[in-house]
C-alpha positions, 0 to 999 in steps of 0.5 A: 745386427738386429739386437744393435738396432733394437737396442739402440732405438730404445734408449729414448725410452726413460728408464735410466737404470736401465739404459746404462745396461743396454748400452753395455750390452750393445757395445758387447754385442757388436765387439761379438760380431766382430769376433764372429765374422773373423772366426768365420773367416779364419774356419773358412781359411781352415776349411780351405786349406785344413791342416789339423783336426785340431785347429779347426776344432779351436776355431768351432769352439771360438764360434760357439762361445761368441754365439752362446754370449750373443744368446745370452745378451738377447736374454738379457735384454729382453729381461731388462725390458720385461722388466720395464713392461711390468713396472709400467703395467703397474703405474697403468695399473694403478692410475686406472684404479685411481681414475675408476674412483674419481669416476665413481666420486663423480657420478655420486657428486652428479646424483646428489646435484640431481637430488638437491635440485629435485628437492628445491623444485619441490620447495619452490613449487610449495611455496609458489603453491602457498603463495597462490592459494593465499592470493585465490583467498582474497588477501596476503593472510592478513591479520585480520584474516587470521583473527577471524578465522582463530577461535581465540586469541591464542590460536591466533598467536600461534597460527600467525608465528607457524605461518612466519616460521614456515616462510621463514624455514622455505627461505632457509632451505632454499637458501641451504640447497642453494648453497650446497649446489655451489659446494658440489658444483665446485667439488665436481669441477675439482674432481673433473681436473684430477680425473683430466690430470690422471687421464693425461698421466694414463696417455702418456704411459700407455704411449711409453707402454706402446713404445716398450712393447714395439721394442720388445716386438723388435727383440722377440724378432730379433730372438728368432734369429738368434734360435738360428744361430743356436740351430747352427751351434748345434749343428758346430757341436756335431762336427766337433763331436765327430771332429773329436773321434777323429783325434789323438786320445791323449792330445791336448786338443782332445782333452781341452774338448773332454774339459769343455763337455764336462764344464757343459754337462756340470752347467746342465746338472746345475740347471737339472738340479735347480729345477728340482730343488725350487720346484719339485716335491720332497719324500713323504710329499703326498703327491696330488690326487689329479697325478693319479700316482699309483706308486709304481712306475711303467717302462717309458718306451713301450714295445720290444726294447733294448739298453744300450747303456746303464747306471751308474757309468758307460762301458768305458767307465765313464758317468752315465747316471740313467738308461740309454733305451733303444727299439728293437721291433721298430725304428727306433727314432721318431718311435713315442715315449711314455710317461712312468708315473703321472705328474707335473712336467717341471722344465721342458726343453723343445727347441731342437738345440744342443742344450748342454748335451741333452737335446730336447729333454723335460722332467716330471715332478710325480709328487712324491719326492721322485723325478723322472728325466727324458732327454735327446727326444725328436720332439716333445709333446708336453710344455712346463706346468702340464699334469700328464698321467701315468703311461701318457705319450709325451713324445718322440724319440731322437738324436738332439744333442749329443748322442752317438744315434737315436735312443731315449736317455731315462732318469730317476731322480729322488728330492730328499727331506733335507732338500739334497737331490739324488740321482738313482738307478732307474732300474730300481723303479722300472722293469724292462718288459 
């Protein structure tokens, strides 16, 4: 009941586009725990007193469905406030940037202030400089003074309007600095209110960011658990899979579980085939030179082996589109599988969950058109976006999802010029040893 107690608190939050969806979400959530608790209690009947195979059958598929909904609106929440966040980060983001300016407009503002009024004290003090040395002189530079001092009559004229126009011209450009002082004084005080105004907008967004932040904190805990609860899905599809060995061929309830791994598996191939299209090179790419693609892949599990399936069908005649790969020297789980062509790993699944049958699986985009699959591993080593080389361990073999033991499930998959993907026979592309 995590996610309803996350969800709930975040509604404060002003975002109301998405409010609407969390409410829908939450209500969806707790009308699934309902649900859950009373398929748990009608299994606990079953499991006390089991009457069919296929009944208990139904109550495990009931709490499958109910956990995977759960799954996927924690999903949808977290989405929605990632979301949120990234919107957010954008208006901080921006208000910063416009703060940064106003910070560099004030800091020219504060030395154009400095420079006038170096200037004008520089102005004053020649002033005062003129005026004293006049005063050391004996006089104010008379007339008088000025005519006895003028060769002629004309120096004198031109000597008594060059002392008028330069008082004149201190008094205008004291006059000047003095104005352009006010006029940046007073644009300094504009700016300082908007730097004040946007430092306040930035405050309250990071006070929503923080907010948002503590919520998707409350989510990504409440996600842990939720993998629990995928844990314990796997372990219900492993009943039901035994479950299923244990039932009439040609019941109803068989077939509705046959019906239910072929709609998982089309999900999958779905989910597989996406990866590659958005994602993976075409034929007649030229792969990137740090795969160090040679053209030739290698058999990805090294040592003695055996295949206890191939392309394109099981024994059965089912669809089986790779090679099951076991160990024959040594213990088959945990042993390390390789990679058959360097590349970039594309989708990587390492959760130790069920997902779709295939368990732990990744696929490896080797940039030239071609795709390489790994599934039902214990444990993977390579996470989306890794560049591995040719003959790299990437991880170990196991039994996650559905499998009937431990063994490697090996793919080849080819991107096509029109965009279409194919599955291929491996064994076109890799030789046993």
């Amino acid at each position: 009941m995590a996610l309803v107690c996350v969800i709930s608190s975040y509604f404060p939050i002003a975002f109301a586009d998405e409010e609407k969806s969390l409410e829908e979400l939450q209500n969806r959530y707790e009308e699934i725990e309902k649900d859950i608790q009373e398929n748990q209690e009608k299994l606990d009947e079953v499991q006390a007193d089991i009457k069919t195979n296929e009944q208990k059958l139904d109550e495990l598929n009931g709490q499958i469905d109910s956990i995977e909904e759960q799954i996927g609106l924690l999903d949808e929440s977290i989405e929605i406030l990632n979301g949120d966040i990234d919107d957010l980060q954008g208006d901080i983001d921006v208000t910063t940037e416009d703060i940064n300016k106003i910070n560099l407009q004030i800091a020219d503002i504060e030395a154009q202030m400095a420079s006038t009024e170096t200037l004008m004290e520089e102005t004053k003090e020649l002033l005062l400089a003129r005026i004293r040395e006049n005063y050391m002189s004996g006089g104010n530079g008379s007339t008088l003074e000025l005519l006895l001092s003028s060769g002629d009559i004309s120096s004198f004229f031109a000597r008594k309007e060059l002392v008028t126009r330069v008082s004149e011209r201190d008094n205008e450009l004291i006059a000047d600095l003095s104005d352009k002082l006010v006029e940046l004084a007073e644009l300094q005080k504009e700016n300082e209110a908007q730097k004040a105004q946007l430092e306040g907008k930035r405050a309250e967004l990071d006070t929503q960011m923080n907010s948002l932040t503590d919520k998707q904190d409350d989510l990504e805990s409440s996600l842990d658990s939720q993998k629990k609860k995928k844990n314990n899905v796997t372990g219900k599809k492993d009943e039901v899979k035994y479950l299923l060995e244990d039932l009439d061929k040609d019941s109803d309830a068989y077939k509705a579980a046959i019906k239910r791994q072929e709609k998982e598996r089309a999900e999958l191939e779905a989910e597989i085939e996406n990866a590659i299209k958005s994602q993976g090179s075409t034929e007649n790419d030229v792969p990137d030179e740090e795969f160090n693609n040679d053209g030739n892949m290698i058999w990805p599990v090294p040592g003695s082996t055996r295949l206890t399936a191939t392309y394109p069908s099981y024994s059965d005649g089912s669809p089986h589109w790779g090679i099951d790969i076991v160990r024959t020297d040594v213990t088959t789980k945990g042993s390390p599988f390789r990679a058959a062509q360097g590349g970039e790993v594309i989708l990587a699944k390492n959760d130790g969950n069920w997902n779709s049958g295939f368990g732990n699986y990744c696929i490896i985009d080797h940039g030239d058109g071609k795709h390489t699959l790994y599934a039902h591993a214990q444990r993977l080593q390579v996470s989306e976006g890794d560049v591995v080389q040719k003959g790299q361990q990437i991880g170990l073999i196991g039994d996650t999802g559905n499998t009937t033991g431990p063994h490697l499930h090996f793919e080849v998959r080819i991107k096509k010029s029109d965009g279409s993907v194919s599955r291929v026979n491996p064994l076109n592309y890799v030789s046993k040893p």
